[in-house]
Phi, psi and omega in degrees: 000149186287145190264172202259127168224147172241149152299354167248013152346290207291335158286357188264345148340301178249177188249133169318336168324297199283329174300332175267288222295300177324302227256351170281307174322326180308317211276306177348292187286330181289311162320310171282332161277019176262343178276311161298335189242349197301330170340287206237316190249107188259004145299324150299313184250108167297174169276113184196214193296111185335305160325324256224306186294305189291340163303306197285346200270302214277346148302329178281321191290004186269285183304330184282350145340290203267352200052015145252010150201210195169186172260120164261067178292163187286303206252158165283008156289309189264003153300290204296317170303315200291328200286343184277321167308321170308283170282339157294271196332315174298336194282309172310290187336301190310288171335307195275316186278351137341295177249046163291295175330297185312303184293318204276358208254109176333115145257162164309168173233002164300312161058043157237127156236130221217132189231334181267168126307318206274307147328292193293354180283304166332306180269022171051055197271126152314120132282080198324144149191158169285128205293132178088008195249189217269342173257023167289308184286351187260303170308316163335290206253022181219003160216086200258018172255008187294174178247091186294131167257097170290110183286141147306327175192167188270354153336290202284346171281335180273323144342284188310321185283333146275016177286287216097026175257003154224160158279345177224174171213142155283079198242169149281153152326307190279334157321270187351303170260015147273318243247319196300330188273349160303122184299345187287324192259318209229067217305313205248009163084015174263022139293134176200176178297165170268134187319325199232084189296153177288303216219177171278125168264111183246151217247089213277357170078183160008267191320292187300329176294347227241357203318135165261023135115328181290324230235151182259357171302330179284289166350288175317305236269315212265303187328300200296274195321322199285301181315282192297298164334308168300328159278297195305329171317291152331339177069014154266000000 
C-alpha cells in the first residue's frame, strides 16, 4: 500500500502541544530577560522599542535551538533565565533527535501485515491471483478462508496491490521474479517475496515458460505445479 509523507515529517517527533509549550516558554524567557537586561545589556537588546527588544530576544532564544547563538547575560537574573532556558532547549533537542530518525523514515499506514499464507489465511486477508490458472484452485482448496480476488492479467494484480486492494498477491516463484523488476509493474520496488514461503514452486523449464497464449504447455506447466506444490504441502 502507498506510504504516506508530508511535507512537515520533520514536525512529527512532537505533538503539536508540545510544539506550542516550546515556543510560548521561548516568548515566556525572552520577556523576562528583556526585564532584566534591558539596562545593562546592550548586546543582546540594542536600543529600541520595548517590542523590538523582545523580538530580538526571542531570536536568541530561537538560536538557542539550533547552537548558533544564544543569551549573553549581564545580570544574575538573566544568568539564571538563560541558564533555565539553556536546559530546557538541551532537554528538547535530545529529545526531538531520538525520534527523528524514526519519524523521516515513510511508514505503510496500514498497519496489516501478512508475512505467510497461512497468515492471510488466519486473517481472512484479499489475495490477488489469475482468474483460471492452477493456483486459484490450490488456494480454494488448501486456503479456503482466504479472500480470492480474481484477475484478468497480471497488469491488473499489480495495479490492485498498489491500489491497497489486496494485500498479497498469488503467482509462481517464476512469474514473480520476471515480472518484480518491471518498472510498469513494480515502479518503486516495494513489492518482494514473503520472508517464509508456504509451499515450493517447481519449474517445467524454458518451453514451458515461453508459452505463447495457443500451445498447451503453459496448461501442462500449472497442471505439474498445482500437483507437486500439493505434495510437498502434504510432506510427500
Amino acid at each position: 500500500k502507498p506510504v504516506i509523507v508530508t511535507l512537515f515529517q520533520f514536525l512529527t517527533p512532537f505533538s503539536w502541544e508540545v510544539w506550542l509549550l516550546i515556543i510560548v516558554g521561548g516568548f515566556v524567557s525572552s520577556v523576562l530577560y528583556v526585564v532584566v537586561e534591558r539596562d545593562v545589556n546592550f548586546q543582546d537588546l540594542p536600543e529600541g522599542t520595548l517590542w523590538g527588544q523582545i523580538g530580538d530576544a526571542f531570536m536568541l532564544a530561537a538560536f538557542q535551538f539550533t547552537q548558533a547563538g544564544g543569551f549573553q547575560p549581564k545580570t544574575a537574573p538573566g544568568r539564571g533565565i538563560a541558564f533555565t532556558w539553556s536546559f530546557t532547549a538541551l532537554l528538547c533537542v535530545s529529545a526531538y533527535t531520538a525520534n527523528l530518525a524514526s519519524f523521516l523514515i515513510a511508514k505503510d499506514k496500514s498497519g496489516f501485515s501478512i508475512t505467510t499464507i497461512d497468515e492471510a489465511n488466519e486473517a481472512g486477508a484479499r489475495v490477488c491471483h489469475r482468474k483460471g490458472w492452477a493456483i486459484e484452485f490450490f488456494l480454494a482448496s488448501k486456503y479456503p478462508r482466504i479472500l480470492r480476488v480474481p484477475t484478468d492479467s497480471q497488469a491488473e494484480i499489480w495495479e490492485n496491490l498498489r491500489d491497497g486492494k489486496c494485500v498479497a498477491e498469488a503467482m509462481f516463484i517464476s512469474t514473480f521474479k520476471t515480472e518484480a523488476p518491471k518498472l510498469s509493474y513494480n515502479p518503486v520496488c516495494e513489492m518482494a517475496l514473503t520472508p517464509a514461503l508456504p509451499f515450493s514452486s517447481q519449474s517445467g523449464g524454458w518451453y514451458s515458460q515461453s508459452d505463447n497464449g495457443f500451445l498447451c504447455t503453459g496448461l501442462l506447466k500449472d497442471v505439474f505445479q498445482l500437483h507437486i506444490s500439493e505434495m510437498v504441502a502434504d510432506g510427500r
